[in-house]
C-alpha positions in Angstrom: 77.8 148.0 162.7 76.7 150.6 159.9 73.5 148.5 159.4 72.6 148.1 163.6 72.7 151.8 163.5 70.4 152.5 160.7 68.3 150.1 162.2 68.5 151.0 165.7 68.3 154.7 164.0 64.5 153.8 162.1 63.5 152.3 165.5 63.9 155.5 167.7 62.4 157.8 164.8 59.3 155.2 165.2 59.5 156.4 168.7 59.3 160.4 167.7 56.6 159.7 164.9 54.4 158.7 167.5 55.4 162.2 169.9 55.0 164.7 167.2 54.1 167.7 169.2 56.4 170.5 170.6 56.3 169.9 174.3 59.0 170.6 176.7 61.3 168.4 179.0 58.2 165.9 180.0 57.7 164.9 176.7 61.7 164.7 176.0 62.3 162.6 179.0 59.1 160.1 178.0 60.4 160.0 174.4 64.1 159.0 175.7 62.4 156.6 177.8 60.5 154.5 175.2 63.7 154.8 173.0 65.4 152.6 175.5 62.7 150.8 176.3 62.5 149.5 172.5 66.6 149.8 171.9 68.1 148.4 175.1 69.0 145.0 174.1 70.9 146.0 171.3 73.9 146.7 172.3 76.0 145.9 176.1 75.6 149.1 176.6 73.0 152.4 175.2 73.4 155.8 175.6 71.1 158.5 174.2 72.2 162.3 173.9 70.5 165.9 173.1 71.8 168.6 170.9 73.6 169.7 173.7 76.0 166.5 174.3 74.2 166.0 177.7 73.3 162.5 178.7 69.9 162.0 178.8 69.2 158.0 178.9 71.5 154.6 179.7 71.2 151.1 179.4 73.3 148.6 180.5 73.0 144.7 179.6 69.5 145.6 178.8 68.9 147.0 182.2 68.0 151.0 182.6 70.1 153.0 184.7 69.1 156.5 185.8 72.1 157.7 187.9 74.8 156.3 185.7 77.8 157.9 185.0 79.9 155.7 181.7 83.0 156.8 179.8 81.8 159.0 177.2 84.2 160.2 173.9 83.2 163.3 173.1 84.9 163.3 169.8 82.2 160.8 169.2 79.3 162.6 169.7 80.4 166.3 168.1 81.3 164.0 164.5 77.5 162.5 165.7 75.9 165.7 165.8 77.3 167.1 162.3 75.7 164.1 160.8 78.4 161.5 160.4 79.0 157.8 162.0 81.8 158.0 164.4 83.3 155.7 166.5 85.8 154.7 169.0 87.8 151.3 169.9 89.2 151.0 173.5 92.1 148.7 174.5 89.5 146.1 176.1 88.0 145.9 172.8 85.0 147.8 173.2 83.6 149.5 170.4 81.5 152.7 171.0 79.2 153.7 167.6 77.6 156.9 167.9 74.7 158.1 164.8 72.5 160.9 164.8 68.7 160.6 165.2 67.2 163.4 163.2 63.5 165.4 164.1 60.9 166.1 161.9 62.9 169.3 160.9 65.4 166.6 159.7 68.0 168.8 162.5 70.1 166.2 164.5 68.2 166.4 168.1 69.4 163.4 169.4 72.8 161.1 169.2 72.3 157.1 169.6 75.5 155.4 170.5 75.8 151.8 171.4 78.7 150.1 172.9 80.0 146.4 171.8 82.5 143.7 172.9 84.3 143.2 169.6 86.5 140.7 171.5 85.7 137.9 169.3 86.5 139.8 166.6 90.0 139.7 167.9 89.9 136.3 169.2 89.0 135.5 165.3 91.5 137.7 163.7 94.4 135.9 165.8 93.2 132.5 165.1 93.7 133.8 160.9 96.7 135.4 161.7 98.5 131.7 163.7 96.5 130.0 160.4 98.7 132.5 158.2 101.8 132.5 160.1 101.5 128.5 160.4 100.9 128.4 156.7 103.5 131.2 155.6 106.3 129.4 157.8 105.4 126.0 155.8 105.6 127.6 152.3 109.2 128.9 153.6 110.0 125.6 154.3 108.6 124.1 150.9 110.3 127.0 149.4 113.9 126.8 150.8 113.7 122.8 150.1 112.4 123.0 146.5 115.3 125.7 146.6 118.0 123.5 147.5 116.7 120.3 145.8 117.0 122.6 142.6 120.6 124.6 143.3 121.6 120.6 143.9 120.5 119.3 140.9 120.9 122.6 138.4 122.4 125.4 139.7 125.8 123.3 141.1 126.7 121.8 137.7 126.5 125.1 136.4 128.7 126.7 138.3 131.1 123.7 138.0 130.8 124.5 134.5 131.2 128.4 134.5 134.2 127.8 136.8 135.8 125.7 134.4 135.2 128.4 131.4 136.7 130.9 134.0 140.2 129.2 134.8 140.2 128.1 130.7 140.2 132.0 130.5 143.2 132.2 133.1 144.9 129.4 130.9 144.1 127.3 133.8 143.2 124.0 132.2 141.8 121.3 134.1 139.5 118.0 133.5 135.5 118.8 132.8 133.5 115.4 133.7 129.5 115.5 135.3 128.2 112.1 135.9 124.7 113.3 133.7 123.2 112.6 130.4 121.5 115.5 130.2 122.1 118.9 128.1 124.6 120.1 130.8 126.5 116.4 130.6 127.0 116.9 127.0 128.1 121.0 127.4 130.7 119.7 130.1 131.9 116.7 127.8 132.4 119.5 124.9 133.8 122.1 126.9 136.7 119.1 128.5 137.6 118.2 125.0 137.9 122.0 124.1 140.1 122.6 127.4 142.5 119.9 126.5 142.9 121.1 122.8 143.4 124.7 123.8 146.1 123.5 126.2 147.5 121.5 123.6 148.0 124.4 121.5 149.1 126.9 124.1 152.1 124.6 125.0 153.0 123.9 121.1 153.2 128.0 120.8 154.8 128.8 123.7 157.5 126.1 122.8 157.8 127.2 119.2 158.1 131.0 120.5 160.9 129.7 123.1 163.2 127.5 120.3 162.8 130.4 117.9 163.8 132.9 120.5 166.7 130.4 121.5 167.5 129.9 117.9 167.6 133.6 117.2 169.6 134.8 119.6 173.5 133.5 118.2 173.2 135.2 114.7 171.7 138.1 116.5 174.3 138.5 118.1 176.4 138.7 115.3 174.4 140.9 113.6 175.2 143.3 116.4 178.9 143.0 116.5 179.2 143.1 112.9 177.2 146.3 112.8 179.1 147.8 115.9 182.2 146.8 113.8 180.8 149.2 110.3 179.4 151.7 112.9 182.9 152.2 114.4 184.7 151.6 111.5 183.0 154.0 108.9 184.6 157.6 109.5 184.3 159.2 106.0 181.0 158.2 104.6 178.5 159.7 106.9 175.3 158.4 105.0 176.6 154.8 105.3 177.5 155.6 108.7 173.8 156.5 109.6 172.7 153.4 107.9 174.9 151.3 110.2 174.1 152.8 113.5 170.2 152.3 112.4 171.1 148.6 111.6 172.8 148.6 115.1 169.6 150.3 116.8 167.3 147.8 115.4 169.9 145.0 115.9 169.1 146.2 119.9 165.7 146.3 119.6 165.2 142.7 118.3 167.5 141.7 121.0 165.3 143.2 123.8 162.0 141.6 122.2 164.4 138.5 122.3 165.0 139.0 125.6 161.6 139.5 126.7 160.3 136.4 124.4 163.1 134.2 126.4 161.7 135.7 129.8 157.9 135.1 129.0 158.8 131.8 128.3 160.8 131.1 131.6 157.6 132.2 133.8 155.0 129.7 131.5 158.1 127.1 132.1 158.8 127.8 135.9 156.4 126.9 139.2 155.9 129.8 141.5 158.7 127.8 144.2 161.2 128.7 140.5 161.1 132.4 141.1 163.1 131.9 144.2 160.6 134.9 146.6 161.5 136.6 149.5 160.3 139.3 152.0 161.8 142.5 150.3 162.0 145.9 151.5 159.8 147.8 149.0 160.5 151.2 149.5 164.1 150.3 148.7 163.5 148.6 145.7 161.7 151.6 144.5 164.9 153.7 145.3 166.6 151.6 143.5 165.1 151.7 140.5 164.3 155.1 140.1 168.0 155.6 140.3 168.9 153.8 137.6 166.3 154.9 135.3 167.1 158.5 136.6 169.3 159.2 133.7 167.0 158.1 131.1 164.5 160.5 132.6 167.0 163.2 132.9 167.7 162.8 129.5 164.3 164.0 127.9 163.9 166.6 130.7 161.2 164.7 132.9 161.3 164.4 136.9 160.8 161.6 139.2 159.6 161.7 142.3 158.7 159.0 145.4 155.7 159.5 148.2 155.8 157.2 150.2 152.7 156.8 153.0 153.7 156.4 156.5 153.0 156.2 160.0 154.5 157.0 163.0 153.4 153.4 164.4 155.3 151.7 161.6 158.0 154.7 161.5 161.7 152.9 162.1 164.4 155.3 164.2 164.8 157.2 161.1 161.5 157.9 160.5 161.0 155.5 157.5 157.9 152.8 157.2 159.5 149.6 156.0 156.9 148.1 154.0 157.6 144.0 153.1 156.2 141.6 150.4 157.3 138.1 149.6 158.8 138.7 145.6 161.7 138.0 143.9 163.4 141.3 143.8 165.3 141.0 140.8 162.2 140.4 138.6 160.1 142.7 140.6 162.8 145.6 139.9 162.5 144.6 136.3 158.6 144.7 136.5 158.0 148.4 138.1 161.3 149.7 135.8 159.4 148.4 132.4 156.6 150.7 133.9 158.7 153.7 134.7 159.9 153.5 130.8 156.9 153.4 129.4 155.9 156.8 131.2 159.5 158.1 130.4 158.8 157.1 126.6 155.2 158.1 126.3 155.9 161.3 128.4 156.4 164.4 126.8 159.2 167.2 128.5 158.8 168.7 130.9 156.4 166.7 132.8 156.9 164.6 136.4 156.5 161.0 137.1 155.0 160.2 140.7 156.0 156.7 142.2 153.6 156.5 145.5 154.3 153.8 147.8 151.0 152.9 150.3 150.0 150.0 152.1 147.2 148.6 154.4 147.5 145.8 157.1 147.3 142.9 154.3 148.5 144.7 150.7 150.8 146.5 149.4 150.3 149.1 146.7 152.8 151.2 144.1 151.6 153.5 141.9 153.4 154.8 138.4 151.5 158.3 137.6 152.6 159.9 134.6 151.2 162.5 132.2 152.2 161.2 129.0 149.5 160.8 126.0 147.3 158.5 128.0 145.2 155.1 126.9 141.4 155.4 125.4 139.3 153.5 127.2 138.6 150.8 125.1 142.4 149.9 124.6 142.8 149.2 128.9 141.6 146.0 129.0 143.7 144.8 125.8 147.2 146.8 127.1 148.2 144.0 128.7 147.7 140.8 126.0 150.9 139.9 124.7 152.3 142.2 121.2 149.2 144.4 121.8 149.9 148.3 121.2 147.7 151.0 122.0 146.8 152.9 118.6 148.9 156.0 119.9 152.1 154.0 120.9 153.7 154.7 117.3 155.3 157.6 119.3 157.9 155.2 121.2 159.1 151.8 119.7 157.9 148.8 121.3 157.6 145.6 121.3 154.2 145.5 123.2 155.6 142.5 125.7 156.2 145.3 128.3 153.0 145.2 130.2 152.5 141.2 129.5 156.0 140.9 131.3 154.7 142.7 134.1 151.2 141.2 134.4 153.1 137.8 134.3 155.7 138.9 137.0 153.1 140.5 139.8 150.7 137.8 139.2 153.1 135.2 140.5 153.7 136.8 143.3 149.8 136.8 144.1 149.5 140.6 142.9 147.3 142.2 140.4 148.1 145.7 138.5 145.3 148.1 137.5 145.3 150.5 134.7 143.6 154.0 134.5 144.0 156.2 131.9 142.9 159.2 130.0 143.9 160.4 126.8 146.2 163.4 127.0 146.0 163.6 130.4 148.4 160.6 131.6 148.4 156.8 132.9 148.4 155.6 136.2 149.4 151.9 136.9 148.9 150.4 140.0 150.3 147.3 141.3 148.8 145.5 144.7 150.8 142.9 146.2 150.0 140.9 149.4 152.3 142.4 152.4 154.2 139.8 154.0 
């Protein structure tokens, strides 16, 4: 369009070079008519305008028209005028193109606009854009096959593969077999032949920890009465009698780690149907054991206190929210009791621990918040593995089973516990158990 208007432009200054004197409106109105005598055919429609922005000539389809009266954009013929190209697109598609004509003073006397039917244009650019959609939709559809055909015959054995390294990790062995004899055939082959060695080995040590435990336990337990025997029976020598009562303590402790050894091995022995679950009232149980480790607490001058969320939906006649979960209450008491002594023992006095019971419509959650001496951060994930102590426990014996006991316990009840911690600021433990 730039180029029709210079040379539409070079065409009407032909038409001044030959009118180079300074007459009035005559001479004007002759020059305006050989300018669209010459420049009528080249556009649907020609307008020529003075200095003024009046409408001095028209031609339509190539025809002159003196009493015509067309749409004119004003906007268009003030940009014109200041010496620029300016046009206009209407909704039909019609493109107005306005440039100024300049005198021999090189002052813009005179605007030349044209008008076009840029239809085609459009008609064009829709026929690219159905080629482009057509062609876009088809590499979508090459795309999203090529995309299956590949997740089908790469991506699946991998995560058939990364599935089986992720239950090995749960100590959840099972068989390893794809029907290739590719690179990812011969990592599955390896990783089945590792899975049934590691299982192999788990069962020979969890066997061997549960015959030495039973083994253990009869002299143990004479240890202990023979020592409660010196301890009771040694009045005069008090040094002896200090050695005998330390004898007893540690005759105690052993029996506890024996205790837990025997329990561990009873949950890798026992099916979840062995642990004998039932719907329990929670917030009871909780009661429950705070008051029997209330003493303990007592004892070293730290409080304990329960919050328990409610609602006055779920609110009985005494204005308590029962809260259920299918667990075996015996173990679960000894589960959230091994986490109230470990923020009794790690807790200095005076401090409080806070037992919170909440719950949503499908979980139920108890928190143990302490403010004991805390666990650094890169200890969390290893407080749980079985005779792992934090590097600060040396406070408080231990046998570091405590936590694995627990793990073990919510876990087969289809729970999981979560540990936060800071050091010197306190531990909270959180277990979530489905709500039956």
């Amino acid at each position: 369009m730039m180029e029709k208007a210079d040379l539409s432009e070079l065409s009407f200054r032909e038409v001044l070079a030959q009118h180079r004197s300074s007459s009035g409106e005559p001479q004007t109105k002759e020059i305006v008519r050989l300018a669209l005598e010459k420049l009528k055919a080249s556009g649907k429609e020609v307008r020529i305008y003075d200095s003024s922005k009046h409408l001095l000539g028209l031609a339509v389809d190539g025809i002159i028209i003196n009493d015509g009266k067309p749409l004119i954009f004003e906007k268009n013929i003030e940009k014109a005028l200041s010496g620029s190209y300016a046009y206009t697109v209407t909704e039909d598609h019609l493109l107005y193109f306005a440039t100024p004509i300049q005198d021999q003073f090189y002052e813009n006397a005179y605007v030349y606009e044209f008008v076009e039917d840029i239809s085609y244009f459009y008609a064009i650019m829709d026929q690219i854009r159905y080629i482009l959609f057509a062609g876009a939709g088809g590499f979508i559809v090459l795309i999203t096959l090529s995309s299956l055909w590949i997740a089908r015959n790469t991506t699946k054995p991998i995560k058939i593969l990364l599935g089986a390294a992720q239950s090995f990790s749960r100590q959840e062995f099972r068989r390893v077999h794809l029907k290739r004899k590719d690179e990812l055939g011969m990592l599955a082959d390896g990783l089945d032949s590792m899975g049934r060695q590691l299982h192999d080995y788990i069962q020979y040590q969890k066997q061997f920890v549960s015959n030495v435990s039973h083994e253990l336990k009869t002299p143990l337990a004479a240890i202990r009465g023979f020592s409660q025997y010196l301890v009771e029976g040694e009045t005069e020598n008090k040094e002896l009698q200090k050695i005998y009562a330390h004898l007893l303590q540690e005759s105690d402790r052993l029996t506890r780690l024996i205790n837990e050894l025997l329990l561990l091995s009873r949950f890798d022995k026992a099916g979840s149907n062995d642990l004998e679950a039932r719907k329990t009232e929670m917030n009871e149980l909780i009661q429950q054991v705070v008051m029997n480790m209330g003493a303990k607490a007592k004892d070293k001058g730290i409080g304990i206190e329960i919050r328990v969320s409610q609602t006055e939906e779920e609110a009985d006649d005494e204005g308590t929210t029962r809260v259920h979960a299918n667990v075996n209450p015996m173990l679960m008491s000894h589960a959230i009791a091994n986490l109230v002594d470990n923020a009794i023992k790690y807790s200095g006095s005076p401090s409080l621990i806070e037992l919170r019971l909440e719950h949503t419509p499908s979980e139920v959650v108890i928190r143990i918040c302490d403010q004991g001496i805390g666990i650094a951060g890169d200890e969390l994930e290893r407080v749980q593995e079985r005779f792992y102590r934090a590097k600060n426990a040396s406070t408080a014996n231990g046998s570091g089973l405590g936590l694995s006991i627990c793990k073990e316990i919510v876990e087969r009840f289809n729970g999981y516990i979560d540990i936060e911690s800071q050091l010197g600021k306190g531990t909270t433990v959180t277990i979530v158990l489905p709500r039956a």
